[in-house]
Each structure stands twice: as structure tokens, then as C-alpha cells.
C-alpha positions in Angstrom: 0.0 0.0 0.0 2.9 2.7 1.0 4.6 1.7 -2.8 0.8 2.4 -4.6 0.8 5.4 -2.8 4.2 6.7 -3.8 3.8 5.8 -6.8 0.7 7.9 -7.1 1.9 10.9 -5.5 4.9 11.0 -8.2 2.5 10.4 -11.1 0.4 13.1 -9.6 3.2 15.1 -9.4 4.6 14.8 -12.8 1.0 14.9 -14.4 0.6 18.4 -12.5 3.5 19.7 -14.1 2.8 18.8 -17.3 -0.2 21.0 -16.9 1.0 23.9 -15.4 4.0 24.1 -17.8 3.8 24.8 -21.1 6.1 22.1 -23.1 6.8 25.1 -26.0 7.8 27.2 -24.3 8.6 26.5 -20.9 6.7 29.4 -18.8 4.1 28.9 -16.2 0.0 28.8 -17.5 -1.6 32.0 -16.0 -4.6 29.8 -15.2 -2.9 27.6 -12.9 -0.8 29.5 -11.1 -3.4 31.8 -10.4 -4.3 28.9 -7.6 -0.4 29.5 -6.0 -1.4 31.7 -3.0 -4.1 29.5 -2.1 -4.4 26.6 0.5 -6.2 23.4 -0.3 -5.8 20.8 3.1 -3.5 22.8 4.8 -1.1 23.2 2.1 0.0 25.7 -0.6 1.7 25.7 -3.9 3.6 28.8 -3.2 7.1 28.1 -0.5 7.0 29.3 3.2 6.4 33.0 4.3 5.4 33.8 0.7 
């Protein structure tokens, strides 16, 4: 179970990055980023005391 969980947590991670990254170019999607400053579970996109 801790393995299937990894493993989903990197795939989630890689997926998300895919999205928010645009492969031509390289820079950030406005759309998503636009969800940086805010918290979802406790957590945040953006680093600490930003």
C-alpha cells in the first residue's frame, strides 16, 4: 500500500506539471498559477512565508 501510494503521489506530481508548464515554451500557464497563493488541506503551492 505505502509503494501504490508513492507511486501515485509522483505520477500526480509529474501529471501536475505537465499541466502547469507549457512544453513550447517552458513558462508557467496563467490559469494555474493563479491557484499558487491559495491553500487546499492545509497546504499551498507557493514556498513558506510567501
Amino acid at each position: 500500500m505505502r509503494a501504490y501510494l508513492q507511486q501515485l503521489r509522483q505520477e500526480t506530481g509529474l501529471r501536475l506539471c505537465e499541466k502547469v508548464f507549457d512544453p513550447q515554451n517552458d513558462k508557467p500557464s496563467k490559469w494555474w498559477t493563479c491557484f499558487v497563493k491559495r491553500q487546499f488541506m492545509n497546504k499551498s503551492l507557493s514556498g513558506p512565508g510567501q
